[in-house]
Backbone as CSV, one residue per row, in Angstrom:
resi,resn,N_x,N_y,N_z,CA_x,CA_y,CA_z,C_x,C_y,C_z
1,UNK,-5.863,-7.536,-7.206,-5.814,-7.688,-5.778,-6.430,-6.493,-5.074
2,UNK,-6.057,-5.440,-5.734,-6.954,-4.059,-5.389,-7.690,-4.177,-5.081
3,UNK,-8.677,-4.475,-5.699,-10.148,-4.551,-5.385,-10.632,-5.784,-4.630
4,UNK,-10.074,-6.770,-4.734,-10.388,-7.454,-3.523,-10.215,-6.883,-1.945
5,UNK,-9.424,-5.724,-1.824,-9.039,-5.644,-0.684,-10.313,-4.586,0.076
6,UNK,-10.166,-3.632,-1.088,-10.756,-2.366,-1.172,-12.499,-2.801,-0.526
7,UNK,-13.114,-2.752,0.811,-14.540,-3.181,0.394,-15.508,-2.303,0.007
8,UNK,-15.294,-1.086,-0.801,-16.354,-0.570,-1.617,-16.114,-1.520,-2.637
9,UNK,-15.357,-2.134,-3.509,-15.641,-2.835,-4.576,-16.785,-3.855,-3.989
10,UNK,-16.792,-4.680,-3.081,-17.495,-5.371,-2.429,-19.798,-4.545,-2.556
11,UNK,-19.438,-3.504,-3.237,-21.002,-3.208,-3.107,-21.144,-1.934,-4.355
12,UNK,-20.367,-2.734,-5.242,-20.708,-2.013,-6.269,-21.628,-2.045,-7.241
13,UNK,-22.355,-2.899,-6.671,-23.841,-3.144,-7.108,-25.122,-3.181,-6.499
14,UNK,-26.331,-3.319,-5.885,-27.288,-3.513,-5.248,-27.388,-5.269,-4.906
15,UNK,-26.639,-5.762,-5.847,-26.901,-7.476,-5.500,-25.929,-7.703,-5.141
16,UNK,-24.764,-7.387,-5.339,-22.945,-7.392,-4.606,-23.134,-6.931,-3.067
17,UNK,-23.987,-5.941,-2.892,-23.840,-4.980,-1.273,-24.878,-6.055,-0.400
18,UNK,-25.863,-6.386,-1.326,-27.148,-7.975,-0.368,-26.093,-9.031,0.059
19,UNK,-24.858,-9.285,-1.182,-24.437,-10.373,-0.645,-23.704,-10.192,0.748
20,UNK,-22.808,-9.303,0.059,-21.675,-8.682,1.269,-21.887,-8.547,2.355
21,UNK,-22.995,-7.678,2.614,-23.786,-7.912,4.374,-22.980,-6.692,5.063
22,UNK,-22.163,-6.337,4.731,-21.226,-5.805,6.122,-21.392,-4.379,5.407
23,UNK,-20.433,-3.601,6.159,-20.140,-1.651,6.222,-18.909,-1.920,4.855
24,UNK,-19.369,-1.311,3.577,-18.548,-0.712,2.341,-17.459,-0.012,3.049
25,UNK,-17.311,0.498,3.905,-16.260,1.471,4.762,-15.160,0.746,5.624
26,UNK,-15.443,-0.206,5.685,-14.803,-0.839,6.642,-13.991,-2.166,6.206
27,UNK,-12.671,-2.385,6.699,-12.064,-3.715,6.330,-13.238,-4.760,6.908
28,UNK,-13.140,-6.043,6.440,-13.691,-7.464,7.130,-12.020,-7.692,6.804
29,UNK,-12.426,-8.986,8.100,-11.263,-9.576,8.394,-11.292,-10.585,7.663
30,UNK,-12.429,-11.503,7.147,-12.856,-12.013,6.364,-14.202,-12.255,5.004
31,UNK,-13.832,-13.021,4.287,-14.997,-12.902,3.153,-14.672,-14.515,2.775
32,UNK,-16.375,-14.926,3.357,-16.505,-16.098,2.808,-16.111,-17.085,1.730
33,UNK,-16.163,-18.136,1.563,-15.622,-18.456,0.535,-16.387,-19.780,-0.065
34,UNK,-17.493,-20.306,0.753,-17.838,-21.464,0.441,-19.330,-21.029,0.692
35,UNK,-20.551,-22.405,0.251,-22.184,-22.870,0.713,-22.294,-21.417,-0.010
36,UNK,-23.786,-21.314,0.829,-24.695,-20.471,0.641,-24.692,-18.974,1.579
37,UNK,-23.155,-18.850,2.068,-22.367,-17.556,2.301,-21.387,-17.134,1.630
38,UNK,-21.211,-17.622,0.540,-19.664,-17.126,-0.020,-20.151,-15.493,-1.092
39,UNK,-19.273,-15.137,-0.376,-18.658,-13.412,-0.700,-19.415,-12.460,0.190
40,UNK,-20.366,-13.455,1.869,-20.438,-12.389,2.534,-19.463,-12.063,3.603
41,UNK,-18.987,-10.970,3.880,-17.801,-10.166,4.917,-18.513,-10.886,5.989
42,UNK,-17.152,-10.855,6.991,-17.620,-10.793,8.419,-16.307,-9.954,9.016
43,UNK,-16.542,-10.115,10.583,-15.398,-9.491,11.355,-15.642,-8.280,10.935
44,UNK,-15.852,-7.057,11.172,-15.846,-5.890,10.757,-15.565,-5.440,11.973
45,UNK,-14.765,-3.798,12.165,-15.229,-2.893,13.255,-14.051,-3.984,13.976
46,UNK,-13.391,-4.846,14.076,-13.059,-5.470,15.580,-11.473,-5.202,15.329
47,UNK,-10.825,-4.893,16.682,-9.400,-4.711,16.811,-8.570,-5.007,16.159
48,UNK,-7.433,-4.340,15.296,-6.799,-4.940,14.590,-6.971,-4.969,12.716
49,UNK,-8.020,-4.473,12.554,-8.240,-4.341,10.997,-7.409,-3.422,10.660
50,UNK,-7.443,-2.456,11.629,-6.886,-1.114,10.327,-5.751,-1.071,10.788
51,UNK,-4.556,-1.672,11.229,-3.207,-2.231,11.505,-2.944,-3.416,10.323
52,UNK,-3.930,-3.885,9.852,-3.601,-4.644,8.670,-4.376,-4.344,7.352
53,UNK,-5.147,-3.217,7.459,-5.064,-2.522,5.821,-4.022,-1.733,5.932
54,UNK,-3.310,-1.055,6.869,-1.773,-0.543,6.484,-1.094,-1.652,6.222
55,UNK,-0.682,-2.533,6.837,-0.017,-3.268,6.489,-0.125,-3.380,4.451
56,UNK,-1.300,-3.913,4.489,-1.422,-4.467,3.370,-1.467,-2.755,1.916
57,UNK,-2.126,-2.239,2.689,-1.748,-0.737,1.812,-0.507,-0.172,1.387
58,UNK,-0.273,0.359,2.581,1.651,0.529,3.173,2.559,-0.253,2.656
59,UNK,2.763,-1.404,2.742,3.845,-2.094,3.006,3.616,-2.902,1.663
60,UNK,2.363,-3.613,1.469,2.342,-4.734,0.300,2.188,-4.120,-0.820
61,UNK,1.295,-2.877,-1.260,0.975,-2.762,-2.001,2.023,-1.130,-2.633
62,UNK,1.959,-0.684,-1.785,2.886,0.878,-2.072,4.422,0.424,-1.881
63,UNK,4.716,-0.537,-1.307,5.916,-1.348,-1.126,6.560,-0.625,-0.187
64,UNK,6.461,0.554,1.054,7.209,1.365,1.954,7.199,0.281,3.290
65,UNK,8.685,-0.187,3.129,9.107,-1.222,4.287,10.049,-0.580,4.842
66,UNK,10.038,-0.689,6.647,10.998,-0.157,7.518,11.118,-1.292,8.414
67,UNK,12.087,-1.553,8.750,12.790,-2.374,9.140,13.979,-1.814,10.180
68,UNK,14.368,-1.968,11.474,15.558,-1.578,11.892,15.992,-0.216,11.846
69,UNK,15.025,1.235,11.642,15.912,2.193,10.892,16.343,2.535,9.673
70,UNK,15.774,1.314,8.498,16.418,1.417,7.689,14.751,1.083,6.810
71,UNK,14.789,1.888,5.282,13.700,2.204,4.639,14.241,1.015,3.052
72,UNK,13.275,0.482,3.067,13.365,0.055,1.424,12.025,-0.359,0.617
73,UNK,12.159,0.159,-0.839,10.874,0.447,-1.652,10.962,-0.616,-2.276
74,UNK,9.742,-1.740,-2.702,9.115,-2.952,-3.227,7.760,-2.597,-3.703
75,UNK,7.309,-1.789,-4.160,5.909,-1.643,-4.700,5.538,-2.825,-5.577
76,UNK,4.365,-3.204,-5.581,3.731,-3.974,-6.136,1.820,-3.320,-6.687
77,UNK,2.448,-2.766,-7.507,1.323,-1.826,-7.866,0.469,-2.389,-9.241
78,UNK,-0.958,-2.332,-9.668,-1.414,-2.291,-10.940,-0.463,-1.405,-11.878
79,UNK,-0.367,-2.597,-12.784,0.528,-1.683,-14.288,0.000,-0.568,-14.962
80,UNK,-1.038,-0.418,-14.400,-1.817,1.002,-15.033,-1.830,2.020,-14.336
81,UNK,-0.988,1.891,-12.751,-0.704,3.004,-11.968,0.654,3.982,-12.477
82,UNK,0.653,5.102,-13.521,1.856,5.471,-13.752,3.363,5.880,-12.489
83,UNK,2.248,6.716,-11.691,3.141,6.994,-10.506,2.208,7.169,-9.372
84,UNK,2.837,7.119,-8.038,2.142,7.711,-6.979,3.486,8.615,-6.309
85,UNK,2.799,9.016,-5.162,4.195,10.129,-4.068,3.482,9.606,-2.560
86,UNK,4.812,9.817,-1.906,4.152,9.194,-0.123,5.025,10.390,0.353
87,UNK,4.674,10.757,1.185,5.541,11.787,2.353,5.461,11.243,3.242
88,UNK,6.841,10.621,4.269,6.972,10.335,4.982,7.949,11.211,5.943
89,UNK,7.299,11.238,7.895,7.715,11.949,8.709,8.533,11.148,9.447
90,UNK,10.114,11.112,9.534,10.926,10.245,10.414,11.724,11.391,11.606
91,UNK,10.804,10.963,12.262,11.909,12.225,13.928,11.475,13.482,12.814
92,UNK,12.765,14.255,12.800,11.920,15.739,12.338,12.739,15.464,10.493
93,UNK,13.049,14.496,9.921,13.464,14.179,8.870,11.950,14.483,8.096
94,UNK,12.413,14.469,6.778,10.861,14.295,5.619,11.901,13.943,4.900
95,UNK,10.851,12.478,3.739,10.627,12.048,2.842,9.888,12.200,1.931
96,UNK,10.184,12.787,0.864,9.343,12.786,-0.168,9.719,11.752,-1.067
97,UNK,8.747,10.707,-1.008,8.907,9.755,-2.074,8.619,9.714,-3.337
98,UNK,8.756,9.329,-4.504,8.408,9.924,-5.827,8.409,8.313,-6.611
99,UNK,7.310,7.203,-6.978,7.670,5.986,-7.848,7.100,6.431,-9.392
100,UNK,7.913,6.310,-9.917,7.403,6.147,-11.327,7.083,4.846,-11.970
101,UNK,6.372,4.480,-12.552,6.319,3.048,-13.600,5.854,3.638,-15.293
102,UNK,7.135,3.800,-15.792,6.950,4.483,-17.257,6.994,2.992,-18.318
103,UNK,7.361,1.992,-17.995,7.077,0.459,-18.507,5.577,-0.054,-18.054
104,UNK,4.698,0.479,-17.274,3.907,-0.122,-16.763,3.777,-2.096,-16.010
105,UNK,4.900,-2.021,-15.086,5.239,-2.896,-14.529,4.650,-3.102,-12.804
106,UNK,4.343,-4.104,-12.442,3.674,-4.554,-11.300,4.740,-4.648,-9.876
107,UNK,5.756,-5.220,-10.833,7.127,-4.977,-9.636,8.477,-4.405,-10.776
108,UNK,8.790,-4.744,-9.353,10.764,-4.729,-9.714,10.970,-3.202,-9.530
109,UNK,12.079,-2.908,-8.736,12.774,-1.183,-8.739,13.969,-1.809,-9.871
110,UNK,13.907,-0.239,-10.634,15.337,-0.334,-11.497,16.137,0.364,-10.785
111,UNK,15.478,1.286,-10.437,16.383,2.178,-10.094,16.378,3.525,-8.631
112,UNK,17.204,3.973,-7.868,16.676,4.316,-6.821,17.427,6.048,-6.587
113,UNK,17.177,6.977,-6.328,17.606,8.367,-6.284,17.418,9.102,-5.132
114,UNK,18.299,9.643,-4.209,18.038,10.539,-3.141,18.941,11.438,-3.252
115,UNK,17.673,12.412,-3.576,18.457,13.834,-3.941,19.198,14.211,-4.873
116,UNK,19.159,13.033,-6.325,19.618,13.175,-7.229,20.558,12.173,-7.772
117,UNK,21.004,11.540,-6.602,22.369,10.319,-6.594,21.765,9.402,-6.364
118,UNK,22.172,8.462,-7.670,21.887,6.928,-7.804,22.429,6.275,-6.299
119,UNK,20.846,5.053,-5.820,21.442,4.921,-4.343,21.181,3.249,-4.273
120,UNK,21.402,2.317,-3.387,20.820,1.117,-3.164,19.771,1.597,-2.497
121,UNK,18.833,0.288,-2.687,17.279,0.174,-2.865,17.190,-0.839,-0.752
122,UNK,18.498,0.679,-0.168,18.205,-0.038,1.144,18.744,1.397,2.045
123,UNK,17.806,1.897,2.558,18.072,3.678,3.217,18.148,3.539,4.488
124,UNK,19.245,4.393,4.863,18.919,4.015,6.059,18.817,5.654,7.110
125,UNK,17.483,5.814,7.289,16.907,6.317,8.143,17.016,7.377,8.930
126,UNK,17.345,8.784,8.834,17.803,9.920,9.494,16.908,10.622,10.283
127,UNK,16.736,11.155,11.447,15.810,11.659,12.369,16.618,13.446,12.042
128,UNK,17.649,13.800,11.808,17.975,15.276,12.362,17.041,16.522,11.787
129,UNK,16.239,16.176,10.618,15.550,17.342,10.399,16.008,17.680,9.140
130,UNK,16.398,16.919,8.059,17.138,16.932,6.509,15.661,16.748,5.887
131,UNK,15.591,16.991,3.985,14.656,16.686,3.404,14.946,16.067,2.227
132,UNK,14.730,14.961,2.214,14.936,13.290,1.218,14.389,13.231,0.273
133,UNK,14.442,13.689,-1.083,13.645,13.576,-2.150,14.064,12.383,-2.907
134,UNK,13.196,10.993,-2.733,13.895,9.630,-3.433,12.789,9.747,-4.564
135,UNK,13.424,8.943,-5.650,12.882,8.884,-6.672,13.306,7.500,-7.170
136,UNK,12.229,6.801,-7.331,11.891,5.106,-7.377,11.610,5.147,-9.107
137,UNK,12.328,4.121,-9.681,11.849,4.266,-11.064,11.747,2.670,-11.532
138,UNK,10.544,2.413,-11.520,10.379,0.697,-11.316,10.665,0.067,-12.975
């Protein structure tokens, strides 16, 4: 799914970048799919793209969902990603997020840690200026 999203994959060739048509840099809102246009981008550059590659970065793919005040981790990552880290700024709070995937798994949290103590995989949200070290172990 990565790389579908990603549009440098989209011109990783000289005959991939003819088809594509559009800016390697930039989301399209769409990519053809049918005739004698399919796999060239359109929509580029227009309002609203880069509110939904976070979305889809952020939220779908790194799995960091907020909701209400309240934080919960769903990553849905390639099994060949061992770990990543997100720092997140809430009011004058920090998050340091920490996911591991030592199974090399696409989903599922086993397990969830803030600050050392096993926690539910549902946080809820502090502004005073504390520092959150969670540790996601999928």
């Amino acid at each position: 799914m990565y790389k579908m999203i990603n549009p440098i994959e989209h011109t990783r060739t000289k005959e991939a970048a003819n088809k594509y048509k559009v800016e390697p840099y930039v989301i399209a809102a769409d990519i053809y799919g049918q005739g004698n246009l399919k796999g060239r981008g359109g929509w580029t550059w227009y309002t609203g793209s880069s509110s939904w590659y976070y979305k889809a970065g952020i939220e779908y793919i790194l799995g960091m969902k907020i909701y209400n005040n309240t934080l919960k981790l769903e990553p849905c990552i390639p099994k060949e990603w061992k770990e990543y880290t997100i720092q997140y700024k809430y009011g004058e709070s920090i998050y340091n997020i920490k996911v591991l995937n030592p199974n090399g798994k696409n989903t599922g949290v086993t397990s969830i840690k803030i600050n050392g103590e096993e926690r539910e995989n549902s946080i809820v949200l502090d502004k005073s200026g504390k520092i959150y070290n969670i540790e996601v172990t999928m």
